[in-house]
C-alpha positions in Angstrom: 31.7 -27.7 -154.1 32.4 -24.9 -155.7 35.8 -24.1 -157.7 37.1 -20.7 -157.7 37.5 -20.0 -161.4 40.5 -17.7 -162.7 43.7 -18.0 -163.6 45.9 -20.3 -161.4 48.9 -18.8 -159.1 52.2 -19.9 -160.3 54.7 -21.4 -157.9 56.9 -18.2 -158.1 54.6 -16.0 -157.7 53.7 -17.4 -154.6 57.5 -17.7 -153.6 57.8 -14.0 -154.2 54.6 -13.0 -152.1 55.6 -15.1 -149.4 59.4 -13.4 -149.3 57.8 -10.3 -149.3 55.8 -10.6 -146.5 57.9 -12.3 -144.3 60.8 -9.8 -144.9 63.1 -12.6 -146.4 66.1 -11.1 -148.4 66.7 -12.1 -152.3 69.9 -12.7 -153.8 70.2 -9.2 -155.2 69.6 -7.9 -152.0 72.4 -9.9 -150.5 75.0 -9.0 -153.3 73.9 -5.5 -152.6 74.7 -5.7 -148.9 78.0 -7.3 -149.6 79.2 -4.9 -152.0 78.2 -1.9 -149.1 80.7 -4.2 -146.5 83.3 -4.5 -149.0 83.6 -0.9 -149.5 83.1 -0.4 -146.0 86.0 -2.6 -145.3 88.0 -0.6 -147.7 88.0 2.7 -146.5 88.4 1.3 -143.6 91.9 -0.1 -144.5 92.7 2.9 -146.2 92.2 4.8 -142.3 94.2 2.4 -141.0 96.4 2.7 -143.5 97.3 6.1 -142.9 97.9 5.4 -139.3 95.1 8.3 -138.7 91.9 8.7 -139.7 91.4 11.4 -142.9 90.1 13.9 -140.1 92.6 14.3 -138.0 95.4 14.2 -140.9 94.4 18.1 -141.8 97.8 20.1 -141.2 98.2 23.6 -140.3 100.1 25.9 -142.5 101.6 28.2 -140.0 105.2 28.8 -140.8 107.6 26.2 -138.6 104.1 24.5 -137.5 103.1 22.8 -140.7 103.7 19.3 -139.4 101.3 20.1 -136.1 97.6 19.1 -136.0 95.3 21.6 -134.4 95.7 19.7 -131.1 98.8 19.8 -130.8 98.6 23.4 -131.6 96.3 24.2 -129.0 98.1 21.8 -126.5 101.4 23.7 -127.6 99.9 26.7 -126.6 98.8 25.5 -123.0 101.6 23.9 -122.1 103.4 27.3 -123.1 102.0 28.8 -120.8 102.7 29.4 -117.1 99.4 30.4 -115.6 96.0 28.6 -116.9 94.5 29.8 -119.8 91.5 30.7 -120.9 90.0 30.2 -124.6 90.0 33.6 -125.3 93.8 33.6 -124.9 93.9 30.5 -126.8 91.6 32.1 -129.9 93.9 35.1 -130.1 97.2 32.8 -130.3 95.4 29.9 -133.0 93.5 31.9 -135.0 90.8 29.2 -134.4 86.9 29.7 -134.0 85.3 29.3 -130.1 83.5 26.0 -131.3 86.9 24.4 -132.8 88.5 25.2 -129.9 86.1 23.9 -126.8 86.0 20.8 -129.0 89.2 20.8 -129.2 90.2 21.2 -125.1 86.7 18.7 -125.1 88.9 16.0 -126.4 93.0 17.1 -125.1 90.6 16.6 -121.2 88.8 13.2 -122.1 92.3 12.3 -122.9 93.5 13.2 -119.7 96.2 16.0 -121.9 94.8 19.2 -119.4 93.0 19.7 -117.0 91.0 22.3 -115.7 91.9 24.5 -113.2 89.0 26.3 -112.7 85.9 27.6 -115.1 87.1 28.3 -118.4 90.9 28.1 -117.6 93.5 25.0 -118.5 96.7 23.9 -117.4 98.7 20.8 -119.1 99.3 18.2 -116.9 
């Protein structure tokens, strides 16, 4: 019988090699994760907060239209109008960039705000 000679494994080392292996989380790797959720949780109170998220708080600085999102500019701006517009009507009114825009009329048709009338023209409902 022969006996392995060397130095002998301590109990923690072990431990360690074993939580290491297996995936198993430390302590520090706990706190960690806590400390992430608590500031998660934070700024997630601080949206809420607000009553809006810090996105959709941005304001436009347009003369009388400084309390209007870009929205409810581009909503203004269709429902102004009698016939159904198109985006290129809707750039020259805004000021706003095609991609801002289709994003924008994206979101004002999920919410059921316009509709379209036919390719590349809306109508407020």
């Amino acid at each position: 019988m022969n006996r392995r000679k060397g130095k002998p494994v301590s109990f923690d080392a072990m431990v360690k090699f074993f939580m290491q292996q297996y995936g198993i989380p430390t302590k520090k790797d706990l706190d960690r994760l806590v400390e992430r959720m608590d500031n998660l949780e934070k700024t997630i109170r601080e949206a809420l907060s607000y009553g809006r998220s810090a996105r959709s708080q941005k304001t436009l600085r347009k003369g009388d239209k400084a309390d209007m999102t870009a929205s409810d500019l581009v909503l203004a701006v269709i429902s102004g109008a009698e016939a159904p517009v198109g985006i290129p009507d809707i750039k020259e009114k805004t000021g706003f960039g095609d991609k801002k825009i289709r994003n924008i009329i994206f979101r004002l048709h999920k919410t059921g705000a316009i509709v379209r009338k036919n390719r590349g023209r809306y109508q407020s409902v």
